[in-house]
C-alpha positions as CSV (number, residue, x, y, z in Angstrom):
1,X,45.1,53.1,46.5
2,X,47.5,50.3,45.5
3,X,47.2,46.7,45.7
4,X,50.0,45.1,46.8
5,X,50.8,41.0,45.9
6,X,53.9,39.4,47.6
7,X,55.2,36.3,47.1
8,X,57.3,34.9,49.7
9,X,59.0,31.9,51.4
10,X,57.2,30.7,53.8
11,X,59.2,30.8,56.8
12,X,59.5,34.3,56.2
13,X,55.5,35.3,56.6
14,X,55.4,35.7,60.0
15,X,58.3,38.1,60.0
16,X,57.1,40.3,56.9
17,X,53.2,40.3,58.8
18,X,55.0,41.7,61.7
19,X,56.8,44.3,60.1
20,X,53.4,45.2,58.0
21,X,51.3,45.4,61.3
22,X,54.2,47.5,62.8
23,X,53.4,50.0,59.7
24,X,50.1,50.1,59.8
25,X,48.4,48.0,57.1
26,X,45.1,47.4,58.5
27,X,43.9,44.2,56.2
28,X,46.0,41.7,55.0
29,X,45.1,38.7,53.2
30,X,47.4,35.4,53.5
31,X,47.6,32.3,51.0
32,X,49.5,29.4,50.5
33,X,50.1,28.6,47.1
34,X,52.9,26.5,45.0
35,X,54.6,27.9,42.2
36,X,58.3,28.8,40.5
37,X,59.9,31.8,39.1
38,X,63.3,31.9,36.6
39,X,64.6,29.0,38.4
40,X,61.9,26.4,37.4
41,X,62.3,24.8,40.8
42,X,64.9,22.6,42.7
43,X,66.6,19.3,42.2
44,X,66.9,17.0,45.4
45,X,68.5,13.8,45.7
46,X,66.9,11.1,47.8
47,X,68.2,7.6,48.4
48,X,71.0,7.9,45.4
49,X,67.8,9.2,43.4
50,X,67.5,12.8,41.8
51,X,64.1,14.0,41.5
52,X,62.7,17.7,40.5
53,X,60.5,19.3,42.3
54,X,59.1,22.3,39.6
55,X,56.9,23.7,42.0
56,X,57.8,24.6,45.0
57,X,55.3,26.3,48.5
58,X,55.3,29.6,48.7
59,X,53.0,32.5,50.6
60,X,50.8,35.0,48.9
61,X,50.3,38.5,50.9
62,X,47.3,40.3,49.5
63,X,47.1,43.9,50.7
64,X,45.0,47.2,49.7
65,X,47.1,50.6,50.9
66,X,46.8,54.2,50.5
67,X,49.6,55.5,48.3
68,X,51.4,57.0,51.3
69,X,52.3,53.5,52.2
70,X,53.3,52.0,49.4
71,X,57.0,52.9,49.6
72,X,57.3,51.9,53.2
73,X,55.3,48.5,52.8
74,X,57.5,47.8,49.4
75,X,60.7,49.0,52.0
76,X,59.9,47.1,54.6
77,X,58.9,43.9,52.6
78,X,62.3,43.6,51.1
79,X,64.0,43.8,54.1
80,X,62.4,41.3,56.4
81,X,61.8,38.8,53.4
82,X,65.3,38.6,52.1
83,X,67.6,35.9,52.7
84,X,70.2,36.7,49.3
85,X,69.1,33.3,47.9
86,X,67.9,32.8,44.7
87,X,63.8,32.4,45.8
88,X,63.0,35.2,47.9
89,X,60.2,35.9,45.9
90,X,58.4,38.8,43.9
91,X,56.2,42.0,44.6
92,X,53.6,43.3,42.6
93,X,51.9,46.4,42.3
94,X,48.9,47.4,41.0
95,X,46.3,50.4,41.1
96,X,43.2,49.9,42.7
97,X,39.9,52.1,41.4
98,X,37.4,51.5,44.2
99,X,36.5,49.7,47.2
100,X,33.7,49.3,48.7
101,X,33.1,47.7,52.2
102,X,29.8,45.0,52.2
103,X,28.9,45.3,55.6
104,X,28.2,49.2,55.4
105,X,28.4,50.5,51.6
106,X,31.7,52.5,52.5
107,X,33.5,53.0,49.7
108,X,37.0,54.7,48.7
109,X,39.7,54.5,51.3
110,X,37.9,54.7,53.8
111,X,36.4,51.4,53.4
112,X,40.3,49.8,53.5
């Protein structure tokens, strides 16, 4: 199993959802969180004034997929979040060991 983290604009989340759903991914878990990456942020000008703005809103996607998936999820992520722009965000992956579902005790994938 893999957990996948995807940070995204937000105008883009309801796109990227869409095009999980249409895969498959059962569970996803959605955030709203502030943040920068290489570009530490924008500069805007406002009434003659410059001001930066370091931190700027982003989405968080939290999923847990079978290994199968990972590929098309990472695939289709890509394509529905990017705009070309510096921005578009980051995905990462990581292994997952166990899960194991409260309600029941269920554990392994089967719990996902």
């Amino acid at each position: 199993m893999k957990k996948v983290e995807a940070i995204i604009r937000p105008e883009m989340a309801s796109v990227v959802r869409k095009a999980l759903e249409d895969l498959g991914v059962k569970g996803l878990t959605i955030t709203q969180v502030l943040g920068h990456g290489a570009q530490r942020g924008v500069t805007q000008q406002w009434k003659g004034n410059v001001y930066k703005v370091d931190l700027l809103p982003k989405v968080e996607l939290k999923m847990i997929i079978s290994d199968a998936l990972l590929e098309p999820v990472l695939a289709a992520i890509q394509e529905s979040a990017r705009t070309g722009a510096v921005g578009d965000g980051k995905v990462f992956v990581s292994n997952v060991e166990d899960v194991m579902r409260v309600r029941t005790g269920e554990r392994g994938e089967g719990a996902v």
